[in-house]
C-alpha positions, 0 to 999 in steps of 0.5 A: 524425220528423226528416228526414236525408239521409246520404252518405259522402265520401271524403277523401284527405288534411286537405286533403279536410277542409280543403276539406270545412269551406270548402265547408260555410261556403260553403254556410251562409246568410249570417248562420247564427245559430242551426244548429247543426253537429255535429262527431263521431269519434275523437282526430285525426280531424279535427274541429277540421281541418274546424272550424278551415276553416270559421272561416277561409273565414268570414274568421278570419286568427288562431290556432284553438286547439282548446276542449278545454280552454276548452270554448268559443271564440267568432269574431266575424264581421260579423253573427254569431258562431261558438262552438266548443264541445268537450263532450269534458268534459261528462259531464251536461246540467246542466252546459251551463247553465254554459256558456252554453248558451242564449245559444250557440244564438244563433251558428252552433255547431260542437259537437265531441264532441256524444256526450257531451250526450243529446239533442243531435242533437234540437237540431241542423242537421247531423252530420258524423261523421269516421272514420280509413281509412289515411291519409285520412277518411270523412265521413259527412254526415247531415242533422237538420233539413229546413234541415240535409238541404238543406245536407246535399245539396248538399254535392259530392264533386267539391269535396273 
């Protein structure tokens, strides 16, 4: 059985999300080759927000388009890499093969839509769902892993 940990946090504005993703980067080993992130909730909810700061408190100074329609954009860093994958497209498992997908794990993957692939959750380290409440976000952070609770939990309100 996998362990998790969940807890909601409040986010007031994108900038509580912003915060959120520097603080997850933060808390991530120095080379997190092969955790993988998931990044769930609906249209505008601030998952490519959350995804985009972490990329920049890693230190990426360029643009951060969302993968909708690349499905995957890789960040090079110095010692490992990070792959932004949409899966909002993907409607089979299959299909992952043509992504790449062996060779994806082999970087920290922050996987948007994650849903839509069965079995995802099986394979990942941590699941932050975002959902819209007025004009801020809920974030609800589960742990997957026992490396994942362990993130999971020292992840503090107090720096969102």
């Amino acid at each position: 059985m996998r362990e998790s940990l969940a807890q909601a946090l409040e986010l007031a504005d994108a900038g509580a999300t912003e915060a959120l993703g520097k603080q997850l980067a933060r808390l991530l080993p120095a080379d997190p080759a092969g955790w993988t992130i998931l990044l769930e909730g609906d249209l505008g909810a601030g998952k490519s927000t959350l995804a985009r700061a972490m990329l920049r408190e890693f230190g990426h100074a360029g643009p951060v388009p969302s993968p909708t329609y690349t499905l995957v954009e890789p960040y090079q860093f110095a010692g490992f890499v990070v792959y932004h994958v949409d899966l909002y497209r993907i409607v089979d498992t299959e299909e992952l093969e043509f992504l790449g997908w062996p060779e994806l794990r082999e970087g920290l993957l922050l996987v948007e839509w994650p849903e839509r692939v069965k079995g995802l959750a099986e394979q990942a380290d941590i699941c932050i769902r975002l959902d819209i409440d007025g004009d801020g976000r809920i974030a609800a952070i589960t742990g997957l892993s026992p490396r994942g609770v362990e993130l999971a939990s020292a992840i503090t309100a107090d720096q969102v």
